[in-house]
N, C-alpha and C positions, 0 to 999 in steps of 0.2 A: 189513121192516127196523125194526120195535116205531120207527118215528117218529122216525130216525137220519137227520142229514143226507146232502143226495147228494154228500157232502166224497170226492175220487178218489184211492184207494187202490192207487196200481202196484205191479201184480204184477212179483216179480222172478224172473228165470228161473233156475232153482236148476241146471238144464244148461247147458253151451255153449253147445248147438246147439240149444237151449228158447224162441227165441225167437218162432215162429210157434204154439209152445201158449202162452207166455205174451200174446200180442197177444188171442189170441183169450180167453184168459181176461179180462182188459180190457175188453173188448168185453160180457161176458157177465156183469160180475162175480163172478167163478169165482177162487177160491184157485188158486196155482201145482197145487197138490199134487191137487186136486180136478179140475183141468183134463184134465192127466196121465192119469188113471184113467180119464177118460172119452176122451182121446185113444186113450191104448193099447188100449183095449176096441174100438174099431176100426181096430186093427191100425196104429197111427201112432205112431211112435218118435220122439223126437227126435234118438238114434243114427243116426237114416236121415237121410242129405244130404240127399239129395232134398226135404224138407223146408223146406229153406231154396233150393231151385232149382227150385220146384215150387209153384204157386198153386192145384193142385189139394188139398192138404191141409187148408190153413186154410180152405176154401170148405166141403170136405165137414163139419168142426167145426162152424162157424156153422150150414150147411144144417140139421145135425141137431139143432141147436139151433133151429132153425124159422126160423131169419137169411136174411134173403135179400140177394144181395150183385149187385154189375152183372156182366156175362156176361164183361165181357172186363176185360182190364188196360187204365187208361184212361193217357193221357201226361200228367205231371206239366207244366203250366205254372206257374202262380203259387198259393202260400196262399192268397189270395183265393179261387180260383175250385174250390176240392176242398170237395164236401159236406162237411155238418156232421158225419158219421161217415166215417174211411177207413183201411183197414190201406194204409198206405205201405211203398213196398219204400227202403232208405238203404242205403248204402257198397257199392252194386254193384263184384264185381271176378271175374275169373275165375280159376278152375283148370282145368287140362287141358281147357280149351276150353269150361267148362261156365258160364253164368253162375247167380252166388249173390249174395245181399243180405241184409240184415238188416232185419225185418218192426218195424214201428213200428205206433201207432194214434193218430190225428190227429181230435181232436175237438174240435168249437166250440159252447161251449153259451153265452147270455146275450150273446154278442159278443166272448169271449173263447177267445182258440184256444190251445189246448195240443199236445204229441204227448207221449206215453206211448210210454218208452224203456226197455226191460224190462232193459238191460245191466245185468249187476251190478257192473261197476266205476264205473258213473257216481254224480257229488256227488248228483244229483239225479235221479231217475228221470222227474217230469216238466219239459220241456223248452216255453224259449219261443228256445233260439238257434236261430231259422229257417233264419237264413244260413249256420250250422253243419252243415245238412246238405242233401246232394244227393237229393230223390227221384229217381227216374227215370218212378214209374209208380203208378198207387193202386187201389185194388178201393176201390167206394160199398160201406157196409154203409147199407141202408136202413132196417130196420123194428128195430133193436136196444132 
């Protein structure tokens, strides 16, 4: 990084439905566009819903990125208590019985906690209104 601060640059998801490549781009320091290429390259669309109703996607990303992430989805209690790295699922709702949510990345470095909010209509991409949003559930990303 030629000796560039570690200043957090959100990715913004340039698809709709971009929001589980651009978390993990986040995670990884990866351009929207750079993510993408390595998403589709195995076979992961952001056209596919499933994507966003499916924890298997953003695991296999990270995975091959050498990321190792906790096995299961864990239950959101409190900010407090979510590792210092975490793809959070927010605005859970359903269709035709299916559930979807929109993927965040919640990191706490120095004492200071943010989430990285990939929407592109948001003022602000990264977020400290806590209260603002409902997790339901988080994947640890550990060794990022």
């Amino acid at each position: 990084m030629h000796g560039a601060s570690q200043a957090v640059i959100p990715v913004i998801q340039e698809e709709k439905t971009g929001c589980g490549i651009a978390s993990v781009a986040n995670i990884l320091g990866k351009t929207y566009a750079e993510m993408k290429e390595i998403a589709n390259a195995m076979g992961i669309y952001a056209s596919d819903k499933s994507l966003w109703s499916d924890t298997q996607y953003v695991r296999r990303m990270l995975s091959a990125a050498g990321i190792e992430t906790s096995a299961d989805e864990l239950p959101f209690e409190s900010w407090d208590a979510l590792p210092d790295l975490a793809l959070l699922s927010i605005k859970h709702h359903q269709e035709n019985g299916k559930n979807f949510w929109h993927w965040v990345v919640f990191k706490r470095s120095g004492g200071l906690a943010i989430v990285l909010d990939s929407a592109s209509y948001l003022p602000s991409n990264i977020r400290t209104d806590f209260d603002g949003m409902q997790p339901k559930w988080f994947i640890e990303v550990k060794n990022a």
